[in-house]
N, C-alpha and C positions, 0 to 999 in steps of 0.2 A: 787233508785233501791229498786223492793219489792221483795225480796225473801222471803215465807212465808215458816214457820215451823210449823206444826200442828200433830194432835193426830187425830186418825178415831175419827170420831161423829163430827169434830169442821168444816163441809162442810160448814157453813154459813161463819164462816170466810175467807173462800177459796175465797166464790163466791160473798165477796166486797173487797178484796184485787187484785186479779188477774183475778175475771171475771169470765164471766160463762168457768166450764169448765163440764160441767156435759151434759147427755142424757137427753133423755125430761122424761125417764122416774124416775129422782134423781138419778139416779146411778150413781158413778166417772164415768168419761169418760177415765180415767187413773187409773190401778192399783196401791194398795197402797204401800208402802216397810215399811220394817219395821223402818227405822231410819227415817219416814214422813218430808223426805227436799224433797222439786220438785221447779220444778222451767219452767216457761215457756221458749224457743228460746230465745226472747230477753233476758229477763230476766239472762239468762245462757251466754251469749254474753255480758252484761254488766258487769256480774262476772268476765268473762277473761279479761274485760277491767282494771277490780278495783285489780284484785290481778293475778300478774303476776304469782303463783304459780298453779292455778287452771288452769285443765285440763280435757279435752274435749273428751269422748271416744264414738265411732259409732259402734254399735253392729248387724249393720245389715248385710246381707247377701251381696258378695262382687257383685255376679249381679246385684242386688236391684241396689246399690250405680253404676253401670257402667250406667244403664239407668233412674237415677234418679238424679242424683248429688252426692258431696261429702263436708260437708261444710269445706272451708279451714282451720279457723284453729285447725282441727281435728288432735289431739296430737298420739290418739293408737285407732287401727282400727281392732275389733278381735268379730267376729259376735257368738251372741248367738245361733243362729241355722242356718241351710245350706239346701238348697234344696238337695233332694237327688234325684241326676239326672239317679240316676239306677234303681229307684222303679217308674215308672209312675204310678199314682193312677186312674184307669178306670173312678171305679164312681165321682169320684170327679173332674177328668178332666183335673188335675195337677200334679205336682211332689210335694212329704209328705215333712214339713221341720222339720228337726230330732235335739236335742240338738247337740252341739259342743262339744264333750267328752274333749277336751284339753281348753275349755273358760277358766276356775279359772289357769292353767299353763301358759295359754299365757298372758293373762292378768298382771298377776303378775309376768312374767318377764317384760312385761313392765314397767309396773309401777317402779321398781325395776330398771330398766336401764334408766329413767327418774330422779330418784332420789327424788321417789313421796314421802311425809311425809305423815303419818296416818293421822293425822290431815289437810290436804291440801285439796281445795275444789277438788272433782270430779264429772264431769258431764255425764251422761251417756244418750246419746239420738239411739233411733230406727225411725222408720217410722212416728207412730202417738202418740206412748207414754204410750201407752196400753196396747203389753202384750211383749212386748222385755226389755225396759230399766230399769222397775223394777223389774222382780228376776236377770237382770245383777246388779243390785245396790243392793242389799239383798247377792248375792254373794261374790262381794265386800265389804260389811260392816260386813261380817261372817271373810273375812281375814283380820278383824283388821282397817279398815279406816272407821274414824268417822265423814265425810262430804261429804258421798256421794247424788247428788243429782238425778233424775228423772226426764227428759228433758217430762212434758206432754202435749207438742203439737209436739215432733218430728220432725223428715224434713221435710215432707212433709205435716204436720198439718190434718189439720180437713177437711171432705167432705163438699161439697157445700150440700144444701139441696132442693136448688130450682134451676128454671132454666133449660136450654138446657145440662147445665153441671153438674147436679144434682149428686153426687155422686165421682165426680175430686175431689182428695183434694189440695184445694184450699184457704183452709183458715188458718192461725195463720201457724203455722213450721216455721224452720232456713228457708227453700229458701222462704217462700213467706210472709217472713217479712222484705226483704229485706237487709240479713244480708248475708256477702261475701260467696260464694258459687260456683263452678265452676262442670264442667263434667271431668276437669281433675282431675286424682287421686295422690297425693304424693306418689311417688315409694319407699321415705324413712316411709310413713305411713302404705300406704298398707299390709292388712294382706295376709301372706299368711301358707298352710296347714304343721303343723307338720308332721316333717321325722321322 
């Protein structure tokens, strides 16, 4: 297993340890965080194999994950931002997704009622790995936990770039690397909105 830890500037080592994971035009294709641990799907997946302590949090929005998947074993599920289904945005053609003013409280009772050590791996994965799981991991590592990681191919991974399907993503993520994944959601995981 390669889990890579690096400093910004060290992209060359990035991209022969774990692969391209960059735009064509050299830019990360994943934001940075400031404690620089990432780790790809499998990668994050073979962590929960090797240390029974590490755990697994999906920070995306709970619709996302009803029509996308949920990877199973997804420990605390408390998404960084939410659609906000009262503000339809005209020009833009969608609903705005707003921060989660309770993420660092709910988070941190879970963690907290898991009986998570500072020190214990955490994995934080969103969609593609670019702009959700790492300021949730920058959040995380501000309340005191010093192995948080940054899942930078997310669930659903990387867009196709050729082809009929040009723009599906479809490459690298937890479901299309072939690591346990289902549509059903744990009702013991599931987030849901503070009272």
């Amino acid at each position: 297993m390669k889990i890579t830890r690096f400093l910004a500037g060290s992209l060359l080592a990035m991209s022969l340890v774990a692969g391209p994971v960059f735009a064509q035009d050299n830019v990360p294709a994943y934001r940075e965080t400031q404690l620089g641990l990432y780790v790809t799907a499998r990668e994050a997946y073979e962590l929960m194999q090797d240390n029974e302590r590490a755990v697994l949090i999906d920070v995306r929005d709970p619709i996302e994950i009803k029509f996308t998947g949920f990877a199973e074993p997804t420990d605390i599920h408390v998404p960084w931002l939410l659609a906000d289904r009262d503000n339809f945005n005209e020009d833009a053609k969608t609903w705005p997704m707003v921060k989660n003013g309770d993420f660092e409280a709910q988070v941190r009772a879970e963690l907290e009622a898991l009986g998570v050590a500072e020190d214990d791996p955490i994995i934080v994965m969103c969609r593609s790995g670019s702009t959700r799981s790492a300021p949730s991991a920058d959040v995380i590592a501000e309340m005191g936990y010093s192995d948080v990681y940054s899942m930078t191919d997310g669930f659903e991974g990387k867009k196709l770039e050729e082809g009929d399907s040009a723009g599906v993503r479809a490459v690298n993520g937890w479901r299309n690397s072939g690591l346990p994944w289902s549509y059903e959601i744990d009702p013991d995981v599931a987030w849901r909105p503070a009272e």
